[in-house]
C-alpha positions, 0 to 999 in steps of 0.5 A: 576473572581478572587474570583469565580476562587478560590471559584471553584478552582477544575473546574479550576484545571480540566479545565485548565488539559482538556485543556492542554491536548487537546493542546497537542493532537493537536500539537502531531497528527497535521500532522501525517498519522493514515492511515495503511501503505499498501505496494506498489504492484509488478505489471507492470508500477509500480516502484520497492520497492526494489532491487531484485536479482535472488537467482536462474535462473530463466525459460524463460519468454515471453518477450514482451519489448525485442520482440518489440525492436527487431522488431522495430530494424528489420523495422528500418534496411528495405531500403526505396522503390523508385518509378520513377517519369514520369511527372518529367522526362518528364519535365526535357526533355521539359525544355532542348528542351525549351531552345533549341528552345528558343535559336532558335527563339531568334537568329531572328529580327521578320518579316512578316509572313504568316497565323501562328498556334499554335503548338499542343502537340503531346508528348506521343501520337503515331506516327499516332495519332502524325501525325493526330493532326498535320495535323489537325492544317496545319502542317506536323510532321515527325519522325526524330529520336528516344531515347532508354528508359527502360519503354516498356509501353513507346515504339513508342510514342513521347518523345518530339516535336519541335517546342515545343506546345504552340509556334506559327509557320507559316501555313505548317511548319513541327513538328520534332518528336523524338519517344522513342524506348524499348532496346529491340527492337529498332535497329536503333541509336537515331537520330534526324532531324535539329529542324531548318529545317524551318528557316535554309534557312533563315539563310542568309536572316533574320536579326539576334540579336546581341550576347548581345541582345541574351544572355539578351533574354535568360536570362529571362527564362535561368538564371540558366546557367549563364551568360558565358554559355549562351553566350557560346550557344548564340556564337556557335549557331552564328557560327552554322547558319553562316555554315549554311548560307554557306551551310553546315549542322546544328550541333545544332539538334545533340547538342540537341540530345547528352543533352537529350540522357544524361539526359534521361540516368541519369534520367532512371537510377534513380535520389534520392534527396540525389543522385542529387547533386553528378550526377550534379557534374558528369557533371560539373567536365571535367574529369568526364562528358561523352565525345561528338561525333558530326560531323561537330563542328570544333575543337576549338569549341569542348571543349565550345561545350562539356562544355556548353552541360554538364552545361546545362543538370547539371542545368536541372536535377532533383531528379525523385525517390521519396520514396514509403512510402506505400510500405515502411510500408508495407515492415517495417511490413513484417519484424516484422512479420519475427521475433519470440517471444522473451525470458528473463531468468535471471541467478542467481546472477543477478539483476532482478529491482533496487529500483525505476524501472519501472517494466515490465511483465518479472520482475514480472513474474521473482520475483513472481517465485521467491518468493522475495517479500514478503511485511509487512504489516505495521500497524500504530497506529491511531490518537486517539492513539498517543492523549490518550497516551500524555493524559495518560503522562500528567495525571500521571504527575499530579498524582505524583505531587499531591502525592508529591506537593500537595500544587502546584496543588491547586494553580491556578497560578502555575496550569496554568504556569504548564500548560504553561510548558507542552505546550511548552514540546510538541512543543520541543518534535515535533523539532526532527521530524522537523529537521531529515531526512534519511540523517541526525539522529543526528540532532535530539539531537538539541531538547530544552529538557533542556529548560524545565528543567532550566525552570521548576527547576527556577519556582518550587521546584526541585521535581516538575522540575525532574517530567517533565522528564516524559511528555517530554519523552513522548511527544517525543516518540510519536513525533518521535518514536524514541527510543534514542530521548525518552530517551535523552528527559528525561535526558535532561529534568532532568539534569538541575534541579540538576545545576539550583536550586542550583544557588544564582548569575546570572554568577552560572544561566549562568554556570549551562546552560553551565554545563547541556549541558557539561553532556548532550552530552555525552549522545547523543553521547552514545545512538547514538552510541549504537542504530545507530552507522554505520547507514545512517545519523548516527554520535555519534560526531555529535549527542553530538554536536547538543545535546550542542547546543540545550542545550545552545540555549535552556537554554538561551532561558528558561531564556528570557521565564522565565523573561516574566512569571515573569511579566505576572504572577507575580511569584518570580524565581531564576532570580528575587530573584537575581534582588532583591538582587542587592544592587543597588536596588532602594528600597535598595539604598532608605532603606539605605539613608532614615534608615541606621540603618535599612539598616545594620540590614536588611543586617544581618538578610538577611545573618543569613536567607539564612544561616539558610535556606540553612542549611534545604534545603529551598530556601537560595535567598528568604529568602535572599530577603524577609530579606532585604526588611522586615523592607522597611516600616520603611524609611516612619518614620525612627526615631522612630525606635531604630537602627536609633536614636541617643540619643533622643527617640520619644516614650517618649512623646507619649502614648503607643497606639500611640506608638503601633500604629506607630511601626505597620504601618511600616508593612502597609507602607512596603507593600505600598512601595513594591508595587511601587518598583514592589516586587514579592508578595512572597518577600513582605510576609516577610515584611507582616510575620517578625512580624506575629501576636506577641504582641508588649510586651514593649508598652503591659507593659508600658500602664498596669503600667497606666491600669492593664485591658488595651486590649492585643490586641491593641498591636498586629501586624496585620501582618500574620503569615509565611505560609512557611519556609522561612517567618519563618526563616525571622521571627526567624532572624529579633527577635534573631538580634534585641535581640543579639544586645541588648546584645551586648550592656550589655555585651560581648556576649557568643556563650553560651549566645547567644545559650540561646537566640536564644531558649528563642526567638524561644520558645516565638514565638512557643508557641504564634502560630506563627509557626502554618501555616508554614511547620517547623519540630523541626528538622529544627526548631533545624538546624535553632537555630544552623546556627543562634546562629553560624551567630550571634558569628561570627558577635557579636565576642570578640573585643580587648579592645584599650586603651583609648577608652570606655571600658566595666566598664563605664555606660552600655547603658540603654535597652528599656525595663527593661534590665533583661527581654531584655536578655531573650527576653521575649521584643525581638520583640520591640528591633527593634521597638525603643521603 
């Protein structure tokens, strides 16, 4: 895939460009409502978009709303209608004679009687036809009184007998009668006959119950009285048949009357549930109960008498008014129909509707006479909008890379991670929309657009990083439509880029985060302030805030992204550069136990490198990092290498190909070595180009002196040469140092001297082609040569000479190869390959 990826490299350059932006035409419009925003309609039912004021009166409106409330309060204000209830009067009355002749026939112990009948029910019926059913049954009925009534209709019928229908009687008793008479024209009193006629001659013959045995009988049926009334009845009645017995007249049929003649008033009256306990009360309060007047009670029986009268008709009473409801419906809308149509106007400066109302006909009517609802028809952009305007800020983003990095766009990894990048741009660009409401704009700021800044400044050139300020301002404009989040996007995408690509230490990483924030909430706080000071929601403090925190949340969280994409694709980032130049590395601590001479060279070339690649604006921390692990290879077989022997040279007992041989495998194993301790492939360039193809000239010389036709290029490396500057620089280091410490070791070194050593190198190694693939200009080639010969003077400086140490006259040091052609350089690159 690899290879067919390269051999195709621009389909996969155009398919992973469709793909990224169909991804992000995804994220964009997922969720978004293309459909055309239709205002809402001023219609009845509906809700009120919006307040509406009257900005003049208006006319009068029929109001139906109104009218239907008035006439609704007019037939709730109708009195209900009641209507007499005749069967419950009438029962009312027969419970009273029931308890009367149930008191009557319970005072005897039975006896033998003569043939029995069953009393007929004559209530209601004419006197005739009274009389005639009596008769029919061998019994006599007579009148023996009256009681007034308001009803015509009922006029001379009977209101009630005694003894009561059902009861059974003896063959010829008599059926007392009391007959109803109209107001109007009865003119005789109510009366009533003894309803005992037919046992008061018994009174002083037959045997009687006891009190007791009385008051349990009536207590079946009567329970309602209580017990102390029933007794007060039960008692006078004793009394009663004992005048009786004596010959004296029963005062018990005009007791029976005075109940009725009571209770026939109240309930001609008119008796409503609501009414009924307030008319019991009447009767069961001494002072408020009607006063008796029968003859013949004695006098310290008359208040029993009187209270026992009043509790037995309280008891029995009952509501007799029921509400007509038929009538009442009808008289209900009667009284609607009575009131008029009713109107609305609404005088100017009133409210018509509140926003969210439910509108009625008189407010339509009120706001289209008007003319205050005038509604804009919102026209929204459709999906595919939105879709190609995120393509087009993708395309041109490419566009301007290809014109400035063009080497970026035809590398396939750095393809995808820009791919990467810009996915994440569109889900930081959809935060604002996730966070915001009417309520609060200021939250929007928390957009993590600096998180692409730090991520793309780690990942690429800083070029390349300030140009994803325009896809993310993109991506948010679209996301939002909102135009403070667009340009704070933008801004915020670029800030970091100026903090982030100058750092060499993860303490600089950290504070460029804290920076960037630091800068960029000032401007949330200014463009809130500029476009929606004073709105709903709306706080500049609070933007500037938010804006921190996404800030500092979103830049620590690029360095967690970034780590990932550097073990996912093996790239070389600020944050890894400053892993390698650890110095507790283990590669390093290998390199400094197993070749401490290499180790301590490493360390300068690594120092004259990031110096010189600061000084043309190349990449100081890999030129660093590649210095340092340039010469890795050499701890497999330290020894043969110049800086780490001690007087004994291993090179002098092997040929000059064997030699060669050895020095060109501390490459082959470097590479080896960098691939255990997981070295980015851009650091391990260094160890693959600090020699690039140059002829290891001292090995060349010494196997000519034995064959002059000997092949040149048995004694190249086999290396590659730098493709970037920073290789260059490693290359142009490792060679001057090498060579500068040689002569340092003939004579004491001159910045002049070490100036013409410097460009006796560069020239050699220019003029073999070793520069040919990197991107070196002379003018930096020039910058370079200066902050190296100015890095080796400070480093080879004067020494003071102590007495009694070695000093410059004795036997200088034997060079590798012959010592004039050592100060030129023409054998600088086999100074550090201890020959």
């Amino acid at each position: 895939m690899s290879e067919w990826a390269q051999r195709n490299r621009n389909i996969v350059v155009v398919g992973i460009l469709i793909l990224t932006i169909g991804f992000a035409s995804l994220v964009l419009v997922y969720g978004y409502d293309g459909s055309t925003e239709v205002p809402p309609q001023i219609a009845v039912g509906e809700r009120s978009p919006q307040d509406f004021i009257a900005d003049r009166t208006t006319s009068e409106f029929p109001d139906p709303v109104k009218t239907a409330r008035e006439r609704e309060l007019a037939a709730a204000n109708v009195p209900a209608p009641f209507k007499k209830n005749t069967t419950t009067s009438q029962s009312v009355i027969n419970s009273i004679n029931a308890f009367f002749t149930d008191l009557e026939e319970g005072a005897f112990k039975p006896q033998e009687k003569p043939l029995e009948v069953v009393v007929p029910s004559v209530v209601g019926m004419t006197i005739a036809a009274a009389e005639k059913t009596a008769s029919e049954s061998g019994l006599e009925a007579t009148v023996g009184g009256s009681v007034i009534t308001t009803d015509e209709a009922q006029d001379g019928t009977v209101a009630f007998q005694s003894p009561l229908a059902g009861l059974t009687v003896e063959e010829g008793s008599g059926v007392n009668l009391v007959v109803f008479r109209w107001q109007d024209s009865s003119t005789t009193t109510s009366t009533l006959p003894p309803t005992t006629t037919t046992t008061l001659p018994d009174a002083a013959t037959r045997d009687r119950y006891t009190v007791e045995e009385q008051v349990d009988s009536l207590a079946r049926e009567h329970a309602v009285l209580g017990t102390e009334i029933l007794t007060d009845f039960v008692e006078l009645h004793e009394k009663d048949l004992d005048r009786v017995a004596e010959g004296e007249a029963s005062v018990f049929p005009d007791m029976q009357r005075t109940a009725i003649t009571w209770a026939q008033d109240e309930l001609d009256k008119g008796i409503r549930v609501g009414d009924l306990n307030e008319v019991k009360q009447k009767y069961l309060n001494p002072a408020t109960r009607p006063p008796i007047a029968i003859v013949g009670i004695p006098e310290e029986d008359v208040d029993k008498t009187h209270n026992a009268l009043a509790n037995l008709v309280a008891r029995r009473l009952l509501s007799n008014e029921d509400v007509n409801d038929a009538q009442w419906v009808v008289d209900k809308q009667a009284a609607r129909d009575a009131v008029p149509q009713q109107t609305t106007s609404f005088p100017i400066g009133t409210t018509i509707a509140k926003e969210g109302d439910i509108l009625t006909s008189v407010q339509v009517a009120a706001i289209q006479e008007l003319g205050l609802y005038e509604p804009e028809i919102v026209i929204v952009a459709p999906a595919w909008a939105l879709a190609a305007f995120g393509a087009i800020s993708i395309l041109l983003f490419a566009l301007l890379l290809y014109r400035i990095s063009p080497k970026t766009v035809r590398r396939i990894r750095d393809v995808v991670l820009l791919a990467i990048i810009l996915g994440l741009a569109v889900l930081a660009a959809r935060v604002p929309g996730l966070v915001t409401g009417t309520d609060n704009h200021s939250i929007g700021y928390i957009i993590p657009a600096v998180a692409i800044g730090v991520i793309a400044a780690i990942l690429f050139n800083p070029r390349t990083a300030l140009l994803f300020a325009i896809p993310m301002a993109g991506f948010t404009a679209i996301a939002t439509t909102d135009l403070t989040f667009t340009v704070f996007a933008g801004i915020a995408a670029a800030v970091p880029v100026a903090f982030v690509s100058s750092v060499s230490t993860r303490s600089q990483l950290r504070l460029s985060v804290i920076t960037s924030a630091v800068v960029i909430a000032p401007v949330a706080l200014g463009l809130e302030f500029l476009f929606w000071y004073g709105s709903e929601g709306s706080s500049p403090w609070m933007a500037a805030l938010w804006a921190f925190v996404g800030a500092v949340v979103g830049g620590f969280l690029a360095q967690g992204i970034v780590s990932f994409m550097e073990t996912a694709f093996g790239i070389t980032t600020t944050m890894s550069l400053l892993d390698l130049l650890d110095r507790n590395h283990p590669a390093l601590q290998t390199l400094e136990e197993n070749a401490p001479g290499t180790f301590n060279h490493s360390m300068l070339v690594g120092s004259l490198a990031g110096r010189a690649a600061r000084a043309i604006n190349a990449d100081p921390l890999l030129a660093q990092a590649a210095a340092w692990y340039h010469d890795l290879g050499k701890t497999e077989n330290p020894q043969y290498f110049v800086e780490n022997q001690l007087g004994y040279n291993p090179h002098d007992e092997l040929t000059p190909e064997a030699s060669a041989e050895i020095i060109r495998g501390h490459v082959i194993d470097g590479l080896e070595l960098a691939k255990q301790f997981r070295i980015p492939d851009d650091v391990a360039d260094g160890i693959r180009m600090h020699h690039g193809t140059s002829l290891m000239r001292y090995f060349y010389h010494k196997a000519l002196i034995e064959d002059e036709n000997v092949d040149p290029e048995l004694f190249r490396h086999h290396g590659a040469k730098p493709t970037r500057r920073e290789m260059a620089i490693v290359m142009i280091a490792d060679a001057t140092e090498a060579a500068a410490r040689s002569y340092a070791q003939q004579e004491q070194p001159s910045e002049e001297g070490l100036a013409k050593l410097v460009d006796t190198i560069v020239a050699e190694k220019l003029e073999d082609g070793q520069f040919d693939e990197s991107s070196l200009t002379f003018g930096e080639l020039t910058t370079i040569k200066h902050e190296i010969v100015a890095g080796l003077a400070a480093y080879y400086h004067a020494r003071v000479e102590y007495p009694g140490f070695p000093t410059g006259e004795q036997e200088p040091v034997a060079l590798p190869a012959g010592s004039s052609d050592a100060i030129d350089a023409d054998e600088s690159d086999d100074t550090d390959e201890g020959t």
